[in-house]
C-alpha angles and dihedrals in degrees: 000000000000092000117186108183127009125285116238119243129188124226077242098059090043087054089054086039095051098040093048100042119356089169090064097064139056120208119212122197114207094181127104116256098252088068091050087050091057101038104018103190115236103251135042117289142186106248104214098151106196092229079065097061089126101051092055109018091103109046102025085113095062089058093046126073126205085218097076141055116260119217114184116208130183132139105308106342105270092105101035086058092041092052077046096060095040078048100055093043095066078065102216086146094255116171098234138193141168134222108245118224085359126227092337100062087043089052090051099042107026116012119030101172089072099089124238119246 
């Protein structure tokens, strides 16, 4: 897949992804940890806050696997699309998507014990 900008994934497909094969996908977090503080999302997750860059800019690929499917949350989807792009443009041939809508629209569709925010 020569991917240049991130796929789009619903809160309803994640669910179906998560619940058929967890192992297969790595979730990456762009938010700040106050605001996982105040909507944790429901699974493990890589943390990589965008404020941080310069913290793991230089060894992120050495967290992520070509073999799995990454999914980018943050708030409402604007940042994770935007750490997608910036991904996909290091061009390691990762298999990229984006939350759409983010964990708010998760929170709203599919989880509504993580608070809104």
């Amino acid at each position: 897949m020569n991917q240049k900008i991130p796929l789009d994934i619903s809160s309803l497909t994640l669910k179906e992804w998560i619940k058929d094969d967890l192992s297969s996908l790595t979730l990456v977090d762009v938010r700040e940890k106050e605001e996982l503080s105040i909507a944790p999302f429901s699974y493990k997750i890589l943390h990589l806050p965008l404020s941080g860059f310069s913290m793991w800019s230089k060894t992120y690929s050495q967290l992520l696997s070509l073999e799995k499917k990454i999914v980018v949350i943050c708030h409402s989807g604007v940042r994770s699309w935007n750490f997608g792009v910036w991904l996909l443009e290091q061009d390691h041939g990762y298999q990229v998507w984006n939350l759409n809508g983010g964990i708010d629209a998760w929170s709203t569709l599919v989880d509504d014990s993580v608070p809104r925010y």
